[in-house]
C-alpha positions as CSV (number, residue, x, y, z in Angstrom):
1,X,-75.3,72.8,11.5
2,X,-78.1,72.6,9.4
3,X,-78.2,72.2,5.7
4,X,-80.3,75.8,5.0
5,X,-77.6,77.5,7.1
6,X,-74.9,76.1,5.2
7,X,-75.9,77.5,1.8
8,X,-77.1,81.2,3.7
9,X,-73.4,81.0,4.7
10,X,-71.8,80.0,1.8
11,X,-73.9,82.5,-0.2
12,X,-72.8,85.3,2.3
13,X,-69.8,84.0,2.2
14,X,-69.1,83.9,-1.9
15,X,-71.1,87.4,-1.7
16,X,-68.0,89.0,0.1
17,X,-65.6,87.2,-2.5
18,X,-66.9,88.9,-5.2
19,X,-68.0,92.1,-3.9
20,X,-64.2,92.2,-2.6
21,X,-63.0,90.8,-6.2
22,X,-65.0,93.6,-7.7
23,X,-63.7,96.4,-5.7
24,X,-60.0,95.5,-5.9
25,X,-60.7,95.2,-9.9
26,X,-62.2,98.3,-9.6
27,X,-59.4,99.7,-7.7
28,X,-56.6,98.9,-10.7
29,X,-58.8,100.2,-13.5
30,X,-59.2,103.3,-11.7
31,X,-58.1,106.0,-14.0
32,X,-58.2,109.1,-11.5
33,X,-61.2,110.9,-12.4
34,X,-64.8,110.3,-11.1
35,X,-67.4,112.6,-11.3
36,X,-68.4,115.5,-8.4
37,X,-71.9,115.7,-8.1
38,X,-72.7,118.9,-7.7
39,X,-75.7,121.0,-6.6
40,X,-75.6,124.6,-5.1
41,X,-75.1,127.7,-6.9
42,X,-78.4,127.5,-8.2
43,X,-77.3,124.4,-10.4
44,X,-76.5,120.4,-11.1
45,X,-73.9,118.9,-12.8
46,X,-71.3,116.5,-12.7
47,X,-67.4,118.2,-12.1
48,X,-64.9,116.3,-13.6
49,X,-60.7,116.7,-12.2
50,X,-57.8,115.1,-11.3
51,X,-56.7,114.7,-7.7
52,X,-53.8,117.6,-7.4
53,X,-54.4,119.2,-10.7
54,X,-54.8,123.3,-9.9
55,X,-55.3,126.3,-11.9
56,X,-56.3,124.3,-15.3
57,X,-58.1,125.2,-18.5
58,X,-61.8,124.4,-17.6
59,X,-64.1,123.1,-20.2
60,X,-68.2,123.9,-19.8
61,X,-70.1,121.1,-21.5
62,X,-72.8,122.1,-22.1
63,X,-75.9,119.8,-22.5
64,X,-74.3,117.4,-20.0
65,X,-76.2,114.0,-19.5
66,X,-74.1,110.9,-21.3
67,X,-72.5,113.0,-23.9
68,X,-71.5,115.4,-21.0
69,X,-70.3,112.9,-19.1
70,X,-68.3,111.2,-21.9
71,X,-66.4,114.1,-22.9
72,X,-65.9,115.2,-19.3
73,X,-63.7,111.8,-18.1
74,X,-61.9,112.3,-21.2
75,X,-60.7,116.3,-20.4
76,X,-60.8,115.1,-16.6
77,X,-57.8,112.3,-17.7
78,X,-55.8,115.3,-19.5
79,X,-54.9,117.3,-16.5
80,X,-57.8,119.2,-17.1
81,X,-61.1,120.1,-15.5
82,X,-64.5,119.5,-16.6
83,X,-68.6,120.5,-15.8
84,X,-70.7,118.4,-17.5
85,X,-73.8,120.6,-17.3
86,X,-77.6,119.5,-18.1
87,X,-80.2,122.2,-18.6
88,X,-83.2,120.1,-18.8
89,X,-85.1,117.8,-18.1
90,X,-84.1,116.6,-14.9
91,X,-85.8,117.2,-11.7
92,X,-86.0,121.2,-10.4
93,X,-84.9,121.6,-14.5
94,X,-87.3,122.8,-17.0
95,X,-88.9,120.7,-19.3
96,X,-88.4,122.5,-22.3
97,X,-85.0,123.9,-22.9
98,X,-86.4,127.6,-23.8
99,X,-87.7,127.7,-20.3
100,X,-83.5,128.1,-18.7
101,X,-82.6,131.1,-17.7
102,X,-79.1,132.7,-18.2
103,X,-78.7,133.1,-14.5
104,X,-78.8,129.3,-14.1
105,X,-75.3,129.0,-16.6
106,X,-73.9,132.2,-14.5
107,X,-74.2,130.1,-11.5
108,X,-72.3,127.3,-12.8
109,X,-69.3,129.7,-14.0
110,X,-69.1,131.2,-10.6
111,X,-68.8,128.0,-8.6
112,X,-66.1,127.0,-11.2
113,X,-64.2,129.6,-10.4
114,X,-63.9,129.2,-6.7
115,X,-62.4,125.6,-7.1
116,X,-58.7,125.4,-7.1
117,X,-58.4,123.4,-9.9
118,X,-59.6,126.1,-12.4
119,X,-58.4,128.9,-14.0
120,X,-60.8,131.6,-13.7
121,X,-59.1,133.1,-16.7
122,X,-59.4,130.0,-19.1
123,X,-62.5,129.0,-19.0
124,X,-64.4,127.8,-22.3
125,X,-68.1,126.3,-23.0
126,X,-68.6,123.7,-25.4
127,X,-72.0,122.4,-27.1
128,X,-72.6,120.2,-30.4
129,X,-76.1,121.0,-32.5
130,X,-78.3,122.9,-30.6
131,X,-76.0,123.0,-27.3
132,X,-73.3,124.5,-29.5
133,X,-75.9,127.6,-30.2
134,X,-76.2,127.9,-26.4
135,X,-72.5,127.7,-26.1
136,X,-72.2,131.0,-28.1
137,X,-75.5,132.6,-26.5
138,X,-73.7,131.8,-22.8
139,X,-70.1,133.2,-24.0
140,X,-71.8,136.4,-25.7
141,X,-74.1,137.1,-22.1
142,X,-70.4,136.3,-20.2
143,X,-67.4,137.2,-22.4
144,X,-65.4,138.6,-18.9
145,X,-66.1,134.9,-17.7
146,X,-65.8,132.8,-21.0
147,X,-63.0,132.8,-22.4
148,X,-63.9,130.2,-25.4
149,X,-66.2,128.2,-27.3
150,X,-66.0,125.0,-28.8
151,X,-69.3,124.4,-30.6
């Protein structure tokens, strides 16, 4: 065997080491939440729950992105379920955030409560700064769907 081949097959071969070392890591760290992407219903967003959780409080964050995201694995982790929901500027989302229509949030609250791990009845939106504002524009348009705010 030739030199060159020897180091394509060690590298192939130390390649599959780590990528298996990395996976099993991976696999004990794993704390039983990873996001849902999610786009129908007229929206995108990231749906955060539990394996066999079912008919949970269901928090709305609204904003989504990182901070979304954040707060989402953490409710996700407490038996909860979570939407981490951006409104702009992502692609098919406007770029300015007075462009969103109501409909688009509607949408979002619908899907949620088709999935078995919500509680169509307990269903709250959450925002911080301006998102917070949203928050209570969303439960005002809503109030049979939303059933609390956190802003």
């Amino acid at each position: 065997m030739k030199k060159g081949s020897k180091i394509i097959i060690g590298g192939l071969v130390l390649t599959a080491v780590l990528v298996a070392g990395y996976l099993y890591v991976d696999s004990l760290l794993f704390d039983g939440v990873r996001p849902k992407a999610v786009k129908e219903n007229g929206f995108q967003a990231n749906y955060f729950a539990k394996d066999g959780v079912e008919n949970q409080p269901t928090v709305i964050l609204i904003g989504g992105g990182d901070w979304g995201d954040y707060w989402g694995q953490k409710i996700g982790r407490a038996d909860y379920a979570a939407l981490s929901l951006p409104y702009h500027p992502r692609e098919g989302l406007p770029e300015l955030i007075e462009e969103i229509p109501l409909e688009y949030f509607e949408g979002a609250i619908d899907w949620l409560k088709e999935q078995p791990e919500v509680n169509p009845d307990k269903i709250v939106v959450m925002g911080a700064s301006r998102n917070a504002e949203l928050a209570l524009v969303i439960a005002s348009y809503y109030p049979e769907s939303v059933h609390g705010v956190i802003g």
